[in-house]
N, C-alpha and C positions, 0 to 999 in steps of 0.2 A: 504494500500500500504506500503511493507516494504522496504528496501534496506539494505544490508550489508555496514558497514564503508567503505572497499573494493571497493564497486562499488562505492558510494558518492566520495569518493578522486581519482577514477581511470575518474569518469567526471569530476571531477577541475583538473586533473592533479598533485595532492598534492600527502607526505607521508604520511604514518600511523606511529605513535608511539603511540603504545598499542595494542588492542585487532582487528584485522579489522574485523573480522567476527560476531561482533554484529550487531544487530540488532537497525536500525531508520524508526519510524514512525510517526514521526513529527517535525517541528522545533520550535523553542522557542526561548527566551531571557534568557544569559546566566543566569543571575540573578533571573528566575524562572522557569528555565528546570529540568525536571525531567528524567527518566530512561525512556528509550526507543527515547530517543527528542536529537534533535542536537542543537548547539550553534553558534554562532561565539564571539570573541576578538579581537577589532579592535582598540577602545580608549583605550591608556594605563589609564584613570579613573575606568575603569570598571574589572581590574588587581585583583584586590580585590574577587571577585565571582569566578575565576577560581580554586581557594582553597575549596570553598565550593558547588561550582555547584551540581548538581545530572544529569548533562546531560551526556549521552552514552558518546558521543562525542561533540568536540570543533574546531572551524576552529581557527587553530592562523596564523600568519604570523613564514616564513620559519627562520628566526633569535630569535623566544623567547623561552627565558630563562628563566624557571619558579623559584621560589626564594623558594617556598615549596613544599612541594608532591602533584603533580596531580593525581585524579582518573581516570580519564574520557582519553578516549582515545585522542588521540589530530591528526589533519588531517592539515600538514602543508602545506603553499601556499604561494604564492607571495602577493595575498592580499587578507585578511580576509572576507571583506566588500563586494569588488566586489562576490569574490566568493559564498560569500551568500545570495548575490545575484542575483544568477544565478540559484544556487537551487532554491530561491522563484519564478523566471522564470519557472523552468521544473517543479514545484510544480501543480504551475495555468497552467498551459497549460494540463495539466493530467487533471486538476477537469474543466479545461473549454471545453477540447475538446471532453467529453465524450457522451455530445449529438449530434447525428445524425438523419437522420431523416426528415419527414414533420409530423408536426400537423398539426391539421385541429381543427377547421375552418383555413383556409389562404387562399392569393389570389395570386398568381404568371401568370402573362401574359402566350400564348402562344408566344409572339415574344422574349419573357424573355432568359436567356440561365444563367443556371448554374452549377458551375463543379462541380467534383466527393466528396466525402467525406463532403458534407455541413451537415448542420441543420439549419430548416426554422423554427419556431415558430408559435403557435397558433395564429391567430387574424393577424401575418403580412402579408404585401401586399409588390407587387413587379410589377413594372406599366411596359409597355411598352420597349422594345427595350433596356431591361437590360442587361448586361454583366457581370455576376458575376464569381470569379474565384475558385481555389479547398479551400479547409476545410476551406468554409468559416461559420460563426456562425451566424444567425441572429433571434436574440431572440422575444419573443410575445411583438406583438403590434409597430413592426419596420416600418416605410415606406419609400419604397424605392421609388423615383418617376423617369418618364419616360427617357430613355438614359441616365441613371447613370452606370458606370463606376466603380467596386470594386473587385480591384487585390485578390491575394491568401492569405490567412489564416486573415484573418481579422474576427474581432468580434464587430457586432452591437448588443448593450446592447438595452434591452426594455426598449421602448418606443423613442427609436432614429429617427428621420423625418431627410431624405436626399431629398432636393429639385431636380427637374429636368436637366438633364446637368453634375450633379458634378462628377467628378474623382476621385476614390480614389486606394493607391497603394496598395504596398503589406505589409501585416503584421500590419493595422493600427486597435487601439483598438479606438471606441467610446463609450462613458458611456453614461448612462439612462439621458434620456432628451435631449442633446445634438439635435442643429436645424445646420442644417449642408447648404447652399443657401439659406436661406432666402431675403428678401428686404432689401438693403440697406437705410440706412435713407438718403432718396431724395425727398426733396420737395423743391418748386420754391416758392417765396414770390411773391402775386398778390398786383396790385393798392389798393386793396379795405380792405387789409392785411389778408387775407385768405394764404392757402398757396395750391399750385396743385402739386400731385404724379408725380414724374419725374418715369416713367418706369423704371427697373435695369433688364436688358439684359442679363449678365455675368455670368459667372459661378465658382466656386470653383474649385480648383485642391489641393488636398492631397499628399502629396508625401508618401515612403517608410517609415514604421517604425515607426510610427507617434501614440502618445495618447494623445487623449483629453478627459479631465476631464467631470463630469454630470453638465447639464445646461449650457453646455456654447453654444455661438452662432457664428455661422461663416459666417458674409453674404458674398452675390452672388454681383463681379463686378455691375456695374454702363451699361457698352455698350456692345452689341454684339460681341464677340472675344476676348473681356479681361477677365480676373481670379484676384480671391483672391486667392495668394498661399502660402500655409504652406510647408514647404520645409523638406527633407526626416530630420528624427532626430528629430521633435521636441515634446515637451511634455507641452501641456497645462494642465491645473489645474483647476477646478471647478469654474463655473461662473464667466466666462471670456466674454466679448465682441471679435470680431474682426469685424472691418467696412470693408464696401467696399473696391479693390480695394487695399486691405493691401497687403505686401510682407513680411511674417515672414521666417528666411534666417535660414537656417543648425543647427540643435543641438543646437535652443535657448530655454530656459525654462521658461515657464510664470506661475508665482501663482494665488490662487484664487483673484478675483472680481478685476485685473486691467481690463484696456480698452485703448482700441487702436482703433484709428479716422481713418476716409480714407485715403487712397493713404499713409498712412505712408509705409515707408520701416524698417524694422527691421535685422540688420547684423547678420552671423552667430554665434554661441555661447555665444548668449546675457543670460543675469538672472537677470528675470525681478522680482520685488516682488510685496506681494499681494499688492491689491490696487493702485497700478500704472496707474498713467494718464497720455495717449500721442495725444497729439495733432496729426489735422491733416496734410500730404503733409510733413511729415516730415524725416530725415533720420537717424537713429541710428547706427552708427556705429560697426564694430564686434566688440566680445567681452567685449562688455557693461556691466558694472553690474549697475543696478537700484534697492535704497533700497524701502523698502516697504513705501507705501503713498506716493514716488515722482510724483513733476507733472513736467510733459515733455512740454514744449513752444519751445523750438527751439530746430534744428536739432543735432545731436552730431555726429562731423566729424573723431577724433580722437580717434584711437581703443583703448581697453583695460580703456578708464574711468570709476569709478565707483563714482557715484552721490548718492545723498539725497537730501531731503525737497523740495521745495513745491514754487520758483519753485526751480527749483532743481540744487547744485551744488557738487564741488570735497568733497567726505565724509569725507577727514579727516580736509578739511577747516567747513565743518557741524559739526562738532564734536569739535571740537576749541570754534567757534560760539556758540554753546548750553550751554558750560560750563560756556558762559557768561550771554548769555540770560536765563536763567534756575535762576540765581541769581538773577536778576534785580529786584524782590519783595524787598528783604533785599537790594538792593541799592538804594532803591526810598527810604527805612523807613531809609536809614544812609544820605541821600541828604535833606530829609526835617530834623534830628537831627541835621547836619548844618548849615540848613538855620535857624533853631529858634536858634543856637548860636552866626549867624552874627548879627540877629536881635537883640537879649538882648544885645551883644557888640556894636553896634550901638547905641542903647535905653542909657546902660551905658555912650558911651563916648558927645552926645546928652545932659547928665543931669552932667555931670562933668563940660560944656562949659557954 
């Protein structure tokens, strides 16, 4: 697949200064692109490699000022990063959308219904009273189970399991492994200390726009009529939990292997980091940022906080903190070097008396 500099800047919208009629067929980093490969410059760190590049072209922002002679054609924008990240958008959608199609082996219900422009994969199955919408993707060994619910252009990666009930919109990417309704963890504590399966009833809702990372797990509400909802915008990250009965709110982003407990509520545009623990019944406010390894015990009411540690408070009071705590080895070895000076001073004025 080629494209002219031309067309690349006439889809961002950018100018050309240089050559626009060459020729890209692939993207790169600036720092190891070669001839025929595109760039972007976004860090002014990375300033340095735009002198020496060997890429066709380079996406910069619509104000730089180069300090030495550039080769490479340059494709000017508003903003470098985004934009190239839009190509990497149009890139994967060309290499994902190119299969269409049914393999076989598969199983797809007769009460099933899906739109125009799909691809069904070998080995997957598609149960009962499905609703599937146009170009959608769903790769070998997917299972879709009965009265699920999956808007248009979406992509279920192999080996993806969508329990019974679950919604999902339009445009959402699932990756390889991902268990999308599962059981919430409900169990009753008995007299005799056993513990008995509390049924989970519920179902999942997906909103618009939505990816979630491989291996992560999404379970299914706790009662019949309620949902675990992931709200349009968000973007989970690999081996992630989500409990029962969660509500993750607008354009919040989770890293890998946090987890989040039942009934929590999570605010819009929260970023959350890897390893993140949140309690459950709890409510996060928008806007949150949560560093990696925080652990969440109480609700966070007040927007736009961003916390650390463990459990977890305001990072730049974490950060204060550590500067101290991170010394306290050498201030234990300079507190006992004063207690054996009180001592000998003691001992001394003791044998003076």
């Amino acid at each position: 697949m080629e494209f002219t500099v031309n067309q690349i800047a006439a889809m961002l919208g950018g100018e050309v200064s240089g050559n626009g009629n060459e020729k890209i067929n692939m993207l790169a980093k600036i720092q190891d692109a070669k001839q025929g490969q595109i760039a972007f410059l976004s860090n002014p760190k990375y300033e340095q490699y735009i002198y020496t590049t060997q890429a066709t072209a380079v996406i910069v922002k619509k104000d730089f000022v180069p300090k030495k002679e550039v080769v490479s054609t340059l494709i000017l924008v508003e903003d470098p990063y985004i934009s190239f990240t839009r190509l990497l958008e149009e890139y994967h959608k060309l290499i994902s959308f190119q299969k269409s199609g049914v393999e076989q082996p598969s199983f797809m219900s007769e009460s099933a219904t899906i739109g125009k422009d799909f691809y069904r994969g070998a080995f997957s199955y598609i149960g009962n009273n499905v609703k599937i919408g146009d170009g959608v993707k769903i790769y070998p060994h997917a299972y879709v189970g009965d009265n699920v619910v999956i808007g248009n252009h979406c992509i279920l990666h192999s080996g993806v399991k969508i329990y019974a009930d679950t919604k999902i919109g339009n445009h959402c990417v699932i990756h390889s492994g991902c268990v999308i309704g599962s059981d919430g963890f409900g169990f009753a504590p008995q007299e005799d200390g056993s513990y008995k399966t509390i049924p989970q009833l519920g179902t999942v809702i997906i909103e618009d726009h939505v990816a979630i990372g491989a291996n992560t797990v999404i379970d299914c509400a706790t009662l019949f009529g309620d949902a675990t909802i992931v709200h349009q915008g968000v973007k989970l990250d690999n081996l992630i939990q989500v409990a029962h009965n969660v509500e993750i709110g607008k354009n919040t982003v989770i890293a890998a292997q946090a987890g989040v407990s039942g009934s929590t509520k999570i605010g819009e545009n929260c970023i959350i980091g890897g390893q993140v623990g949140i309690a459950g019944h709890l409510v996060i406010a928008n806007h949150t940022g949560l560093g990696a390894q925080a652990g969440i015990s109480k609700s966070i009411k007040e927007e736009g906080q961003k916390l650390m540690g463990s459990p977890a408070y305001d990072y730049g009071e974490y950060y204060k903190s550590y500067a101290v705590f991170k010394k306290l080895p050498d201030f234990q070895h300079r507190l006992r070097e004063l207690e054996d000076k009180v001592k000998k001073s003691e001992n001394t004025s003791l044998s003076v008396d």
